[in-house]
N, C-alpha and C positions, 0 to 999 in steps of 0.2 A: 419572521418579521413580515410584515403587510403595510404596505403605504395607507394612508387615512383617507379613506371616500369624500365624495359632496365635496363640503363645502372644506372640508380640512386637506384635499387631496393636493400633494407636495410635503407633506408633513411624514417623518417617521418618528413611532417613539419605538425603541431598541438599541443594540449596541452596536450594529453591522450592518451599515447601510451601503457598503460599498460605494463605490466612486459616483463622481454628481453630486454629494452632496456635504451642504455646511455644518459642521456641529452647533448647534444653541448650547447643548447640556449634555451632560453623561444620559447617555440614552433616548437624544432627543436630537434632531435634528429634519431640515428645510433643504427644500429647493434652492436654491441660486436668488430667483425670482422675487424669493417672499423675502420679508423680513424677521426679527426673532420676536418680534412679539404675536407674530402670525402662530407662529408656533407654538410658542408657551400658552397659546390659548386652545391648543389642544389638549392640553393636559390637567388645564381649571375645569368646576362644575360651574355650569351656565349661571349659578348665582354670582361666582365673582367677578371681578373687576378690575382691570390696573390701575392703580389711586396712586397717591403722595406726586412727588417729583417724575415715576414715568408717566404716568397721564398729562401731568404739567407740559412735558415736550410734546404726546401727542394731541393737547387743545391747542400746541403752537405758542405758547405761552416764552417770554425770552427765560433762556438759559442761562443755571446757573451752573458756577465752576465746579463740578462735583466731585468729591474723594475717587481715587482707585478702588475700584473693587465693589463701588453700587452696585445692588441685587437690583433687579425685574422686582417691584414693590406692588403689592397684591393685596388689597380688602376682600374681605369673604367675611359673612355672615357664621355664625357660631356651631348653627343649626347644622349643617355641613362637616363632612372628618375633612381636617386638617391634610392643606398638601404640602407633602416636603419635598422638595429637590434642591439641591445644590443651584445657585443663581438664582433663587426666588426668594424671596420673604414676605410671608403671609400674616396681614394684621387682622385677628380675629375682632367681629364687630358687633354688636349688640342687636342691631335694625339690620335689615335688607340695605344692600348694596346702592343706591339708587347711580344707573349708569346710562349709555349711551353708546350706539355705535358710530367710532370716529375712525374712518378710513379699514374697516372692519375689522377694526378689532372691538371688545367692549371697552369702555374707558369710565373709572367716576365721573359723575355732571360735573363743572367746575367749581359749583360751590363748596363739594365734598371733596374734592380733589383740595380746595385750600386747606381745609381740616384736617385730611389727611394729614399734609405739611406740617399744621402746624403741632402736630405730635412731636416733632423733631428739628427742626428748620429753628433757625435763631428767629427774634423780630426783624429785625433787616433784612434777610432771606425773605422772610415772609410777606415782607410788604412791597417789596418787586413783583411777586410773584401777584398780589391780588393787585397792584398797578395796572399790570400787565393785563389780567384778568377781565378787570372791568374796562380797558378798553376794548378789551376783546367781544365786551356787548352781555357777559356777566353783570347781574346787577346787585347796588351793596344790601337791597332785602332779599335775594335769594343768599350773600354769603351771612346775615343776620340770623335767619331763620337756622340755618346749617348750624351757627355755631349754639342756637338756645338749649340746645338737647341735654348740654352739661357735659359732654363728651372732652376726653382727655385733648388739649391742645385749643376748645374755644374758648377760654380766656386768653389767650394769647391771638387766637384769629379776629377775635372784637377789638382787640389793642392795632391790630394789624390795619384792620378797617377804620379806623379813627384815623392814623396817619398815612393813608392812603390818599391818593390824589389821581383820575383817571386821566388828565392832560399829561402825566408823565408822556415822555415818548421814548424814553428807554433807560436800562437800570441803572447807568450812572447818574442819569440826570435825579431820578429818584435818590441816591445815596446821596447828590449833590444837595438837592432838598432838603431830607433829613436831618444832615450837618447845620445848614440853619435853625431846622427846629428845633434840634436836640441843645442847640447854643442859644434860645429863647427868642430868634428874629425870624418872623412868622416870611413866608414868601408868597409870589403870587404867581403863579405857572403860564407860559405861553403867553405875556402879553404882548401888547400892539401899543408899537410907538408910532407914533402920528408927530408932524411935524407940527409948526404954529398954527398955518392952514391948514391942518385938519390929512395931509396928505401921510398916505403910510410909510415908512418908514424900514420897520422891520420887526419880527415877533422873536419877542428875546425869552428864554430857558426862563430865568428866575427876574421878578420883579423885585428888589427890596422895598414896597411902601414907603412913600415918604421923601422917597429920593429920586433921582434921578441914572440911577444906575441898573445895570442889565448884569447878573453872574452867571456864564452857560457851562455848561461841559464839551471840549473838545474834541473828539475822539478820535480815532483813524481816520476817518472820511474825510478829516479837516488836511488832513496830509499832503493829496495829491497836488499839483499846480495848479489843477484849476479850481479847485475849492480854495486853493489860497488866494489865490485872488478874488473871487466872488466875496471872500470874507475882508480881506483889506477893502475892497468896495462898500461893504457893509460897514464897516470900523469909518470909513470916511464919515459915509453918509448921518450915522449914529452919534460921531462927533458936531456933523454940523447942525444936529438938531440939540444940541447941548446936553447927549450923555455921553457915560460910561460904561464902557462892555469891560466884564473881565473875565477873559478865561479859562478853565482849570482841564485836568488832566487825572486820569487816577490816580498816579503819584500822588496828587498834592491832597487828594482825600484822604489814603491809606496810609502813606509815610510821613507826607508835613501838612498834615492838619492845620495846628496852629497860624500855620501863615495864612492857611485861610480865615482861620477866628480874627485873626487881626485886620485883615481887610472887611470883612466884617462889623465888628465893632467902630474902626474908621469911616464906613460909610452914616453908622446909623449912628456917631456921635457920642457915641458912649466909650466909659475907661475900658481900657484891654486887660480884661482878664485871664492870665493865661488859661487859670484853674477850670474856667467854663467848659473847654474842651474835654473834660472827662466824662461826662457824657458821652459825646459821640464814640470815643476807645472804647466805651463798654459795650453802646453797639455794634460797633464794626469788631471789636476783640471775638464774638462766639460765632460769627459770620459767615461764609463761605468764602468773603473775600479778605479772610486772612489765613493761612497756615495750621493756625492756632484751631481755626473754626473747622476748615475741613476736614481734619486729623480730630474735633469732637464730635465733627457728624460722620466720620467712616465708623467710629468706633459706635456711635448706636446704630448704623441700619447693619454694620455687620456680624454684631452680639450674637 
């Protein structure tokens, strides 16, 4: 066994690397120092590329909840023999790779890195991830172009791109969005309340049009003391300019929907129907943020 020169040096591939060093894989293991995709990239041919979901964490893109037992997820070109290892899965691809070096290792650009996804990833998954994306300075004719190819997963990434919104500022608030849309009440992302004189206010998660009311999502950060207070300050001030803030939790996305349909429908005046909500279940049912959904995406990337 021989440690890997240049640019790969800290990498062993073999079975007996003796002490110092970390396992990646049967046969494969790193330095302390590096990390395991440093490694698996000694073992790809320079055409491929980490695509789908691990490229997604290393363009820094937010995370999602992923099943037990995700492979290191790999595009390569066809032209090329097939790599096997244990902890990798390699999606054979029509075209060249098109990549980039991110913190060095190679990674797909991010428009391919969406396509990747959307081979496997539900719409909801997916439209986090291109949220995320294009705020990240992706833009939506670079993820347009990716998907005209006809390639497995862009009818689903053009879907993805239509309800996509780059003001998200993070993936609840996205799921929080979508529930409106998926319930027919269009929203309007980050706006800015202004008082009578014109003086600001506060920039609230969701606008419902037409009203007067602000729906955000809370998340841990709202927890501590002093966010709770900054936010009762907020709730005053937001009152005395004659709205209404209301705000949710992932519970009330994932487990009682409904109640948010109904505050919903009571804002914008219209009869409560509970039935509307079946939408949104069908999104969030194949999701990563149900049970249900990551137990059907462990079972395709682990096939």
């Amino acid at each position: 066994m021989t440690e890997r020169a240049d640019g790969d040096r800290g990498v062993l591939v073999g079975t007996r690397p003796g002490s110092g060093w970390v396992r990646v894989a049967h046969g494969l293991h790193r330095r302390p120092a590096l990390d395991d995709l440093t490694a698996w990239q000694v073992v790809l041919p320079p055409s491929a590329a980490f695509s789908h979901v691990t490229a997604a964490r290393v363009h820094g893109w937010w995370s999602l909840e992923m099943p037990a037992g995700t492979p290191v997820l790999v595009d390569q070109p066809r032209t090329d023999p097939h790599s096997r290892r244990s902890g990798i899965r390699v999606t054979r691809t029509a075209r060249p790779v098109p990549a980039r070096v991110v913190g060095g290792v190679r990674v797909a650009t991010p428009a391919h890195t969406l396509l990747a996804c959307a081979r496997d990833l539900a719409l909801l998954d997916l439209v986090v991830l291109v949220d995320s994306a294009l705020a990240s300075g992706c833009t939506p004719q670079e993820i347009d172009e990716a998907a005209a190819h006809g390639s497995h997963g862009a009818p689903r990434l053009r879907r993805a791109l239509e309800l996509a919104d780059a003001r998200s500022e993070s993936p609840w608030e996205t799921l929080l969005r979508l529930l409106h849309v998926s319930v027919g009440v269009p929203v309007v992302p980050q706006h800015v309340v202004r008082s009578a004189g014109g003086v600001f206010v506060a920039r609230g998660d969701l606008w419902l049009p037409g009203t007067t009311v602000l729906h955000e999502y809370d998340g841990g950060g709202h927890r501590t003391a002093r966010a709770h207070a900054s936010d009762l300050r907020r709730d005053r001030a937001l009152h005395a300019a004659g709205w209404t803030r209301r705000g949710y939790v992932a519970a009330d996305l994932c487990r009682h929907p409904r109640a948010v349909l109904e505050d919903i429908d009571t804002t914008v005046g219209r009869p409560h129907r509970p039935e509307r909500i079946r939408s949104w279940l069908d999104l969030l049912r194949d999701s990563t943020f149900t049970a249900s959904g990551r137990l059907r995406l462990q079972r395709r990337l682990t096939r």
